[in-house]
Backbone bond lengths (Angstrom), bond angles and torsions (degrees), N, CA, C in turn:
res aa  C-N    CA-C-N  psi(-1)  N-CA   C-N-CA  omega(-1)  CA-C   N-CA-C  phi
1 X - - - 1.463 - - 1.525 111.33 -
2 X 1.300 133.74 -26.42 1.469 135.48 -167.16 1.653 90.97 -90.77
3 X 1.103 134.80 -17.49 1.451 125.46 167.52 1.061 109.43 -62.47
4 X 1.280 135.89 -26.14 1.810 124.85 -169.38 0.858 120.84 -40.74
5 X 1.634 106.90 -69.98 1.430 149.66 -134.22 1.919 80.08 -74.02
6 X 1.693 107.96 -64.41 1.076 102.82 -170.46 1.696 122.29 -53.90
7 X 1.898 104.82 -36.41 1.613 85.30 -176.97 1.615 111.86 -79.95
8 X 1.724 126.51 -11.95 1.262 100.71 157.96 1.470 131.86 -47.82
9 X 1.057 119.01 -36.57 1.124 123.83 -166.10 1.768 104.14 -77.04
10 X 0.793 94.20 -48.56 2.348 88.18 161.71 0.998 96.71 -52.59
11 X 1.404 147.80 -67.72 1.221 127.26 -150.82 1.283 118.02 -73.17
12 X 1.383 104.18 -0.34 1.408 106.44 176.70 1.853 109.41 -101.38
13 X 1.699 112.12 -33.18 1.308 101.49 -174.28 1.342 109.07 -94.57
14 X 1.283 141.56 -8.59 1.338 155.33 -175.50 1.599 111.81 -80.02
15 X 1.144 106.35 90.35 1.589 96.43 174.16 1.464 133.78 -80.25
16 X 1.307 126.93 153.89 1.358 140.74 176.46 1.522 120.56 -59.45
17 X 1.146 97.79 158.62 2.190 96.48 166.51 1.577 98.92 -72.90
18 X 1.188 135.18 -29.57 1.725 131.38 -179.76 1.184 99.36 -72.83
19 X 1.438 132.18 -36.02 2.015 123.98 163.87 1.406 101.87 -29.53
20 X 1.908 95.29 -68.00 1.844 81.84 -153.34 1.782 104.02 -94.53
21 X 0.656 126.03 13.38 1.744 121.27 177.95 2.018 105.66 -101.70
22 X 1.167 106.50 -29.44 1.673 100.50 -179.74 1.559 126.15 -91.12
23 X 1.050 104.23 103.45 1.640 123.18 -176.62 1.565 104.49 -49.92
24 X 1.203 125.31 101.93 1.629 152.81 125.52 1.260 123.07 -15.88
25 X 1.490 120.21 140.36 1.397 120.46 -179.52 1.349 97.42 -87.63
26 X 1.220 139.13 131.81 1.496 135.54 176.43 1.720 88.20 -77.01
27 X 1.171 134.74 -69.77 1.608 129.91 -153.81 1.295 95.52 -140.20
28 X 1.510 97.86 145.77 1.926 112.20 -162.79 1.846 93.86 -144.41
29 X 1.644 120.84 113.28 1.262 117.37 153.35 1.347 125.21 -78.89
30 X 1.026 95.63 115.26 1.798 107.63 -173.65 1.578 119.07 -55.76
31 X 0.746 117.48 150.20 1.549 121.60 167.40 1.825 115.65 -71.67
32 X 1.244 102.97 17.89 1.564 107.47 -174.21 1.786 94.01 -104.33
33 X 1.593 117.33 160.85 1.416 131.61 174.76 1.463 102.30 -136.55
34 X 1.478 128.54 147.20 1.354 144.80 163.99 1.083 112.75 -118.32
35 X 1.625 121.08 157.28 1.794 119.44 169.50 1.238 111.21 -63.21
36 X 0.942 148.31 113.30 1.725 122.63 168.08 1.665 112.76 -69.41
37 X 1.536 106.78 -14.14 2.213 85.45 167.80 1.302 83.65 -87.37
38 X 1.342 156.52 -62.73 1.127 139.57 -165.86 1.310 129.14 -14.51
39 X 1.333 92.37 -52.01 1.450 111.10 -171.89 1.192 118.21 -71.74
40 X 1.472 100.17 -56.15 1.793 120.27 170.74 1.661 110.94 -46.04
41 X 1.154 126.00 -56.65 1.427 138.57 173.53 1.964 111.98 -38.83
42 X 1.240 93.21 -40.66 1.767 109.05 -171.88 1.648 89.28 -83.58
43 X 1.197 129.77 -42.80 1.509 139.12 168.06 1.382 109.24 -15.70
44 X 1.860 85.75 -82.45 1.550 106.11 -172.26 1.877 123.72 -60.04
45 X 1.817 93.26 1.79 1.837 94.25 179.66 1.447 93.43 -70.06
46 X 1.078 129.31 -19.28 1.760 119.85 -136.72 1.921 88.74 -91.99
47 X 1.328 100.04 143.56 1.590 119.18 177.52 1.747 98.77 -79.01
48 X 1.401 101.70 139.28 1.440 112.21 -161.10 1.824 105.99 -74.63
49 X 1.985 124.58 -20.11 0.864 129.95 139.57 1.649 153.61 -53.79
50 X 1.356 92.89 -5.38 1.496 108.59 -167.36 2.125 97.35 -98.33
51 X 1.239 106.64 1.87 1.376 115.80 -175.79 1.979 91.69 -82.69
52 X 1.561 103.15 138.81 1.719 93.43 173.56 1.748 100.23 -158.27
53 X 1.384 88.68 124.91 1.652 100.33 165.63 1.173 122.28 1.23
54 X 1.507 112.61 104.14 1.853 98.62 170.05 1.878 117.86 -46.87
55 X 1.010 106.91 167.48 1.599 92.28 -175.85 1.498 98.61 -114.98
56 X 1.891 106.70 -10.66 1.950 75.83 166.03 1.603 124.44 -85.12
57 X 1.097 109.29 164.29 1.186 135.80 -179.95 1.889 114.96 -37.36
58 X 1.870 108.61 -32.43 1.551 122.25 -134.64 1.535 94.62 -85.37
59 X 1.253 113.72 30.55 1.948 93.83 -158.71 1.719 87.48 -155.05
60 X 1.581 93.90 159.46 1.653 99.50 179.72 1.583 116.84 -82.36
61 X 0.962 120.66 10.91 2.302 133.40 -171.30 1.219 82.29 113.43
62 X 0.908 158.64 -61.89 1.570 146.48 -122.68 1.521 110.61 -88.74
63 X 1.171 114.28 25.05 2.277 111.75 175.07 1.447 91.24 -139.60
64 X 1.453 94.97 121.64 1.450 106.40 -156.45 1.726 94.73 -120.29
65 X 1.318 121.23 -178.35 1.722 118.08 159.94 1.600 107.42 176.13
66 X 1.361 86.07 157.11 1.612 126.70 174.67 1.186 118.63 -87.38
67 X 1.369 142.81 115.50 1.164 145.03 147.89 1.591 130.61 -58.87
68 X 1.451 114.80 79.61 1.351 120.88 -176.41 2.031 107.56 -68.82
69 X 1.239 122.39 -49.77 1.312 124.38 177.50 1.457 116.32 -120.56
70 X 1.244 133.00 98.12 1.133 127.24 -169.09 1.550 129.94 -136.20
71 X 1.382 157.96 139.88 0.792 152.07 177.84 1.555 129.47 -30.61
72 X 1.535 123.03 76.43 1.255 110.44 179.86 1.678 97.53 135.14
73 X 1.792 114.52 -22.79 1.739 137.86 159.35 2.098 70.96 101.61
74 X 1.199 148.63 6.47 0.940 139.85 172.30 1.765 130.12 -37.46
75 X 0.809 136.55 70.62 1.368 125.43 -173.76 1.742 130.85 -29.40
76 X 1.335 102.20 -14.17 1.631 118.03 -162.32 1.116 94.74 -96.07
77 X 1.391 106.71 -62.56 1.513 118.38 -172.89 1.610 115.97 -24.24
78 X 1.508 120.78 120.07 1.476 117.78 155.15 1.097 135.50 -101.84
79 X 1.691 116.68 2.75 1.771 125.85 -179.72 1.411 97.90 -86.17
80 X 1.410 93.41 159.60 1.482 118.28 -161.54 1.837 92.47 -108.96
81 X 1.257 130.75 16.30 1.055 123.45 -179.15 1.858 107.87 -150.87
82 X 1.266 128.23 157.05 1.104 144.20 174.00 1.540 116.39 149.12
83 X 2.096 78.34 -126.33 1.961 77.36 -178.81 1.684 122.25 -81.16
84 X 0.652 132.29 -157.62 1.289 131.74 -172.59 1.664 114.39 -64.02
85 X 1.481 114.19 140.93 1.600 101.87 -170.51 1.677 111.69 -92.49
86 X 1.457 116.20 129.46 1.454 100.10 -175.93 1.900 101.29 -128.74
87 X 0.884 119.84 -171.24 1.597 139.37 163.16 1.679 100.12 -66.54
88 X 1.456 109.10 118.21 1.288 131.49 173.99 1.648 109.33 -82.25
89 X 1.430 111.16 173.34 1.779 101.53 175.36 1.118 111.42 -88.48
90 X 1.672 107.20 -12.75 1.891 88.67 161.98 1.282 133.26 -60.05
91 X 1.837 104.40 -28.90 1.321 111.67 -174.53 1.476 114.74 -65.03
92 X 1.149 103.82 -48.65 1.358 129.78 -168.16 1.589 110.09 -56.05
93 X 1.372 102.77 -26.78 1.782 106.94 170.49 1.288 123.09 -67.89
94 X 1.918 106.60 -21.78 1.155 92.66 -169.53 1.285 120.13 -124.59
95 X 1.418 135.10 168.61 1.247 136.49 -139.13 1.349 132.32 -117.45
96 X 1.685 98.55 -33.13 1.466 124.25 149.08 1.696 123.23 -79.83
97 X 1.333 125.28 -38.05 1.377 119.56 -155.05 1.340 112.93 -85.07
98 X 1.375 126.81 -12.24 1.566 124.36 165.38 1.380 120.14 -58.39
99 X 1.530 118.12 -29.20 1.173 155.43 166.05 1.761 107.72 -36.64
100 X 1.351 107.99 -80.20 1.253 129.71 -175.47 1.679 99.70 -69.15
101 X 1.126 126.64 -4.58 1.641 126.87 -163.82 1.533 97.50 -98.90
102 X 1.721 101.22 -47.08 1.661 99.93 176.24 1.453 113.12 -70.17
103 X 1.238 105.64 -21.43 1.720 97.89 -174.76 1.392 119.55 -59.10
104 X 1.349 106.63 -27.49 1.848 122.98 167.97 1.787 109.35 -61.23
105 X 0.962 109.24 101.29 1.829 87.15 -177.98 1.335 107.34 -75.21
106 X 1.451 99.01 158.09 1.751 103.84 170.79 1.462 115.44 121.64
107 X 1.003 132.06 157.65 1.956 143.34 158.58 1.427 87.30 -40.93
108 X 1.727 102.46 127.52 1.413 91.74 147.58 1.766 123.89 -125.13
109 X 1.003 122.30 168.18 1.694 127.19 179.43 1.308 106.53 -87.06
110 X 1.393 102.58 -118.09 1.879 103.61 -177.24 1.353 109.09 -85.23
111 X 1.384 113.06 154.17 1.532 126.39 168.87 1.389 111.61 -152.00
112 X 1.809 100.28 102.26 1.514 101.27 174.51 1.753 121.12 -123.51
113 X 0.775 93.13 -161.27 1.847 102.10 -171.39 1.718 86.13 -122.02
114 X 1.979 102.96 121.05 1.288 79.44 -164.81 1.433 79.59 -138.27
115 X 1.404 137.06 125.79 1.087 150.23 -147.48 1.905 115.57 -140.04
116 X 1.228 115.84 108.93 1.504 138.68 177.86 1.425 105.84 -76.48
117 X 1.699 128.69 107.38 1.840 97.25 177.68 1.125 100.54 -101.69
118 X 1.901 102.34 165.97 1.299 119.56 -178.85 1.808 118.56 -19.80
119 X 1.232 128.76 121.23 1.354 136.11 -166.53 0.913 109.34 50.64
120 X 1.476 140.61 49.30 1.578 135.86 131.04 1.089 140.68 -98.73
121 X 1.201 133.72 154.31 1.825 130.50 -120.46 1.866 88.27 -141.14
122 X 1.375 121.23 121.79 1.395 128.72 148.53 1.530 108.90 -95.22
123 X 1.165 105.98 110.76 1.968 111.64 -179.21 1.563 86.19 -63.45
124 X 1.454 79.09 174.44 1.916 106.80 -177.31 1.742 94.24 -89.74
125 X 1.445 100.80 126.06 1.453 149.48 138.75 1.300 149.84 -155.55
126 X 1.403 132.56 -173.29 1.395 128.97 -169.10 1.502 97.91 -132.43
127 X 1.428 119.36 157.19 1.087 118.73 -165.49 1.958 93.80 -135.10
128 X 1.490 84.47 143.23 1.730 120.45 -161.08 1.794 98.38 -69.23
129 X 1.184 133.09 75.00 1.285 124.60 -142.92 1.592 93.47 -107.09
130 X 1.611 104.78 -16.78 1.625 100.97 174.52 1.754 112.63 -78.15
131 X 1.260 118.28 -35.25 1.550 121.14 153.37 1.423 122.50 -19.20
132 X 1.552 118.94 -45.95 1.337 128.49 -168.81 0.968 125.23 -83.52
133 X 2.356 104.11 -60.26 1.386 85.72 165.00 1.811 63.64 -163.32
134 X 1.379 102.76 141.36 1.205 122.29 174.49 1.716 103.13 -52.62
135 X 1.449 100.56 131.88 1.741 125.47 171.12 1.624 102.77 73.62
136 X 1.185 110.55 6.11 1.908 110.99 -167.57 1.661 104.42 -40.81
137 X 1.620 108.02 124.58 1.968 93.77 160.11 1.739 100.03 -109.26
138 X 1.781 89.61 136.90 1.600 98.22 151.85 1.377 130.41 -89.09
139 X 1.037 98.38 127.44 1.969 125.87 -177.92 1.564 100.35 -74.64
140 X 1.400 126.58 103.88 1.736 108.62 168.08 1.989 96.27 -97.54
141 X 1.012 114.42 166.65 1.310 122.22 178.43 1.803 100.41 -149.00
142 X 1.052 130.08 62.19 1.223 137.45 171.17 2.036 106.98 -31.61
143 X 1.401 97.15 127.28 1.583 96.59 -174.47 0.941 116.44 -131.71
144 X 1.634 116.16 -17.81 1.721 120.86 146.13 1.490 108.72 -155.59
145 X 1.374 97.36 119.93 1.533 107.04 157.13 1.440 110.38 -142.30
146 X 1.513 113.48 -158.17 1.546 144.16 -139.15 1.504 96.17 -150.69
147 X 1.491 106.59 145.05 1.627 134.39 168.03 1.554 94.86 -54.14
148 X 1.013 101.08 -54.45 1.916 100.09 -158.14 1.811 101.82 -83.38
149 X 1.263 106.58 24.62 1.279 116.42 153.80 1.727 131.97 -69.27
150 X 1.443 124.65 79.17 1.611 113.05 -168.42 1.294 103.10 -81.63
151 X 1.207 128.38 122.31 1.349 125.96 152.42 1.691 128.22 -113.18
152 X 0.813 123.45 100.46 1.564 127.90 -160.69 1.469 114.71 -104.31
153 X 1.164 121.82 136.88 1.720 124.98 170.06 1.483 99.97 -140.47
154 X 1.513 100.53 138.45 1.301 124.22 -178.31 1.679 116.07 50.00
155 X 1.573 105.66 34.68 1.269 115.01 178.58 1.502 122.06 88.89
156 X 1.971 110.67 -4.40 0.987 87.02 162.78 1.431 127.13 -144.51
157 X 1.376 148.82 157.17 0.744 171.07 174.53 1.964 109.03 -10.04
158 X 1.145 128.10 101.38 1.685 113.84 174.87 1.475 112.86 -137.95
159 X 0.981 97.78 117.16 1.999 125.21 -170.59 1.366 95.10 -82.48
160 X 1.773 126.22 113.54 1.090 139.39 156.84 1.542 112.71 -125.71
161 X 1.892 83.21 128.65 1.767 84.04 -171.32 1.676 93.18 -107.76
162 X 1.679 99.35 178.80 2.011 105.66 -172.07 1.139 93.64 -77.33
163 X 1.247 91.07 149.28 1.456 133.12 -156.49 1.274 154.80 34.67
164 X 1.515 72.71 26.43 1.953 98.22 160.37 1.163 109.00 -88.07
165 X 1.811 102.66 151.47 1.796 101.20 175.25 1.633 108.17 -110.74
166 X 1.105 109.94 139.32 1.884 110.08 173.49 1.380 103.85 -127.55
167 X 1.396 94.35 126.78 1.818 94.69 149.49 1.837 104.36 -87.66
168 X 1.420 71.97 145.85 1.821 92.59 -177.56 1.814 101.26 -124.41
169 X 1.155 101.33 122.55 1.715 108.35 173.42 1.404 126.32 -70.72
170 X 1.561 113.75 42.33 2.172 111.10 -168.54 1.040 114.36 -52.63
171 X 1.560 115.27 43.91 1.431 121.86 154.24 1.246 115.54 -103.45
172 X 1.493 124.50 8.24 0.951 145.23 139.23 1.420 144.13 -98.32
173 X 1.512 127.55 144.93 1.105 107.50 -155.86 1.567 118.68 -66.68
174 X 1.082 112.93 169.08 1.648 92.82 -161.22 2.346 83.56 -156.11
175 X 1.352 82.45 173.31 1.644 90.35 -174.24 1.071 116.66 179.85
176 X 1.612 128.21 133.30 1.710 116.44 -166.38 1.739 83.39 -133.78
177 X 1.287 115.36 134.46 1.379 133.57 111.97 1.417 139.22 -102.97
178 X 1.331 111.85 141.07 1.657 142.40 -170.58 1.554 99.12 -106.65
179 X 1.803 105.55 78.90 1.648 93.92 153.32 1.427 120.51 -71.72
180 X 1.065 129.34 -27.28 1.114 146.29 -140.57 2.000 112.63 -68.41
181 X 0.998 121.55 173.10 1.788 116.58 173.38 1.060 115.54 -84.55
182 X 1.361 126.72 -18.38 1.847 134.57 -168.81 1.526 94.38 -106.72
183 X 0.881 105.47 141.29 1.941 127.28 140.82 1.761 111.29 -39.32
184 X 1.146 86.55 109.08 2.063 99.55 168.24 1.468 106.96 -65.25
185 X 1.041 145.53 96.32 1.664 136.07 -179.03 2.230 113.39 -114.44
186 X 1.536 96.95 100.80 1.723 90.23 -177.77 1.935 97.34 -92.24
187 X 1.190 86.84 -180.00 1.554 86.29 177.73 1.839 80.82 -136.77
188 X 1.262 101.06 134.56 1.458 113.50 -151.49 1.401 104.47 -126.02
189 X 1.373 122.90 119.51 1.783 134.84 -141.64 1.766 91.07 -125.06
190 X 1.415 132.03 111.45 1.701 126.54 171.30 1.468 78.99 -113.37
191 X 1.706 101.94 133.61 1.392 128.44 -175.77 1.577 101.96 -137.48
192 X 1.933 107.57 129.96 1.347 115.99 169.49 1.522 105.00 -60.45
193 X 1.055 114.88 170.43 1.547 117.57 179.41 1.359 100.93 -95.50
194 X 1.337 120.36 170.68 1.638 141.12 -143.95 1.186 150.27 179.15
195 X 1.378 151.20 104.85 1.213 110.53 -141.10 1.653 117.40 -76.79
196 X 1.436 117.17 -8.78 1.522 122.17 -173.14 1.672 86.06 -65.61
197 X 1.734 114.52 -56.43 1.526 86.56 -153.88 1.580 98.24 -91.21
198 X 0.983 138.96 20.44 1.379 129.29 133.07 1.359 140.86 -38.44
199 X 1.703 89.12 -54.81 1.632 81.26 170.04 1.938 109.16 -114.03
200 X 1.546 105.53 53.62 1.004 117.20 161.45 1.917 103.27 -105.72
201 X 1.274 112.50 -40.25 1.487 127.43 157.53 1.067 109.48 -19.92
202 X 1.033 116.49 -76.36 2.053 156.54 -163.95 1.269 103.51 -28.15
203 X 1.725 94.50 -42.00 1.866 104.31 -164.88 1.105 115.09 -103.94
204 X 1.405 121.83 9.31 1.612 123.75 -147.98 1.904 90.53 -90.46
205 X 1.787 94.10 -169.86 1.365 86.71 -165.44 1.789 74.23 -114.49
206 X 1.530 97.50 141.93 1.546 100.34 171.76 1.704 109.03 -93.38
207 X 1.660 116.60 169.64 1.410 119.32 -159.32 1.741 94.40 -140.78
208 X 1.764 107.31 14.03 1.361 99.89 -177.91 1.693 106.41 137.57
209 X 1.142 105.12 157.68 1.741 109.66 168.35 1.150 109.16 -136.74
210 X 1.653 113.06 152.03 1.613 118.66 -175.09 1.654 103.36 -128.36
211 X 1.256 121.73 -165.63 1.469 137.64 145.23 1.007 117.52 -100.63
212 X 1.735 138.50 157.91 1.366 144.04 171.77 1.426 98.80 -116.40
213 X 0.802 124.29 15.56 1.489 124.50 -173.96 1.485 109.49 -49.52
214 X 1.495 111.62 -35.89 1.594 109.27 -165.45 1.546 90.63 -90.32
215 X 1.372 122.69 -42.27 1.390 103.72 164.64 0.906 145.54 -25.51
216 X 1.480 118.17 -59.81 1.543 139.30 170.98 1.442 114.39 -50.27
217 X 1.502 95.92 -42.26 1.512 100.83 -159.63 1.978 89.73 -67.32
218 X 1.145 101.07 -61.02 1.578 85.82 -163.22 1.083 108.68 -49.96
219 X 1.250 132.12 -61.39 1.921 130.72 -169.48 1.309 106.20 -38.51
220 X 1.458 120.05 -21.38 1.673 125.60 176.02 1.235 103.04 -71.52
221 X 1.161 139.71 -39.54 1.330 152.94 -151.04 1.617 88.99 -68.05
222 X 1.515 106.88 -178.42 1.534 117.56 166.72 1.171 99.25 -108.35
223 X 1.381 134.79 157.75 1.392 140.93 174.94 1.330 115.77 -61.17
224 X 1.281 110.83 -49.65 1.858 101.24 173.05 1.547 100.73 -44.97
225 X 1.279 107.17 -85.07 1.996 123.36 -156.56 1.693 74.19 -32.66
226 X 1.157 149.95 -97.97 1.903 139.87 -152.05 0.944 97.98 -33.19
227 X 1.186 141.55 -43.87 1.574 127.61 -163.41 1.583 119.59 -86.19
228 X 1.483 89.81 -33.24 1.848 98.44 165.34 1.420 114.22 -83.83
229 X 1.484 127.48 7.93 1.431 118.30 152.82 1.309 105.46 -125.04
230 X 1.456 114.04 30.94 1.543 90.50 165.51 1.550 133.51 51.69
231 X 1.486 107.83 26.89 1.561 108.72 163.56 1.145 124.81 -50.88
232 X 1.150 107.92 -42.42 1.815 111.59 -168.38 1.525 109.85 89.93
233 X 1.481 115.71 -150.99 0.954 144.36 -160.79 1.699 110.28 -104.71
């Protein structure tokens, strides 16, 4: 009986030949809409201290975030796992964004306010999204940015204005610079998979398809051998 648990869990981190041979939507505009003053308004509840260092590594200081739903209702908190996930006091300040949260159907994981300021740089990586919770999609909901906003996945280029929603695939490499004078700020939705937002997917507008092949391949790898060649991220 203690084998189960473990071979579910292969079957979950072990990928298939259909992993790396089936071309992926890198970025999908949803058929969903938000207010953008709405949004902005719920923005301006947030205490200008409650903003805290991303804790990965991929960025120059400057990508900061809010914990709107988080393990423990913690505001600080940035893991996607622990005690139970509840409504933080950021959430709770605000008036519109629970709103736009249900509009996503499904369980959700983390949901933060995740903000790039003026000239700050997220280097290129991909993020370990089977770690979290097998098939996870991220929801961005952009609520203020700038033209001279680059945000690129899989090399290329994707223009999201407020209060549009995108799933973005950070299983690809992905990378934001903020030339711009304003603060880039998304409000950032990780959703179990489902069949509502499945075939909310279905309809979206695609921005391109890639392979994950190199993805797969490393997460196959053992963690040492990545670290002794220096893949990265």
């Amino acid at each position: 009986m203690a084998l189960r648990p473990i071979r579910q869990l292969m079957r979950v981190l072990m990928p298939k030949l259909d992993d790396f041979l089936r071309p992926r939507d890198i970025a999908l505009r949803l058929p969903l809409a938000a207010d953008p003053a709405r949004l902005a308004a719920d923005l301006d509840q947030m205490e200008p201290d409650w903003w805290h260092v991303h804790l990965g590594p991929y960025h120059d200081g400057n990508w900061e975030s809010i914990a709107l739903w988080a393990p423990g209702g913690d505001r600080s908190n940035q893991f996607s796992k622990g005690a139970p996930f509840a409504a933080t006091e950021a959430l709770r300040r605000c008036r519109y964004v629970s709103d736009v949260i249900d509009s996503v159907p499904g369980r959700k994981n983390r949901i933060r306010f995740l903000r790039l300021r003026a000239g700050g740089q997220i280097f290129s990586h991909s993020d370990p999204l089977h770690l979290i919770d097998h098939g996870i999609f991220r929801i961005h909901v952009p609520v203020r940015t700038n033209p001279d906003v680059n945000f690129t996945v899989h090399g290329k280029r994707i223009v999201m204005r407020p209060g549009e929603a995108w799933y973005i695939d950070v299983r690809f490499k992905h990378a934001v610079s903020n030339f711009g004078t304003i603060d880039r700020i998304h409000l950032v939705i990780d959703v179990v998979p489902n069949p509502a937002l499945s075939s909310l997917i279905a309809s979206a507008e695609s921005s391109g398809k890639g392979l994950l092949a190199g993805y797969f391949l490393k997460h196959s790898m053992p963690r040492r051998l990545v670290r002794w060649l220096d893949i990265g991220n």
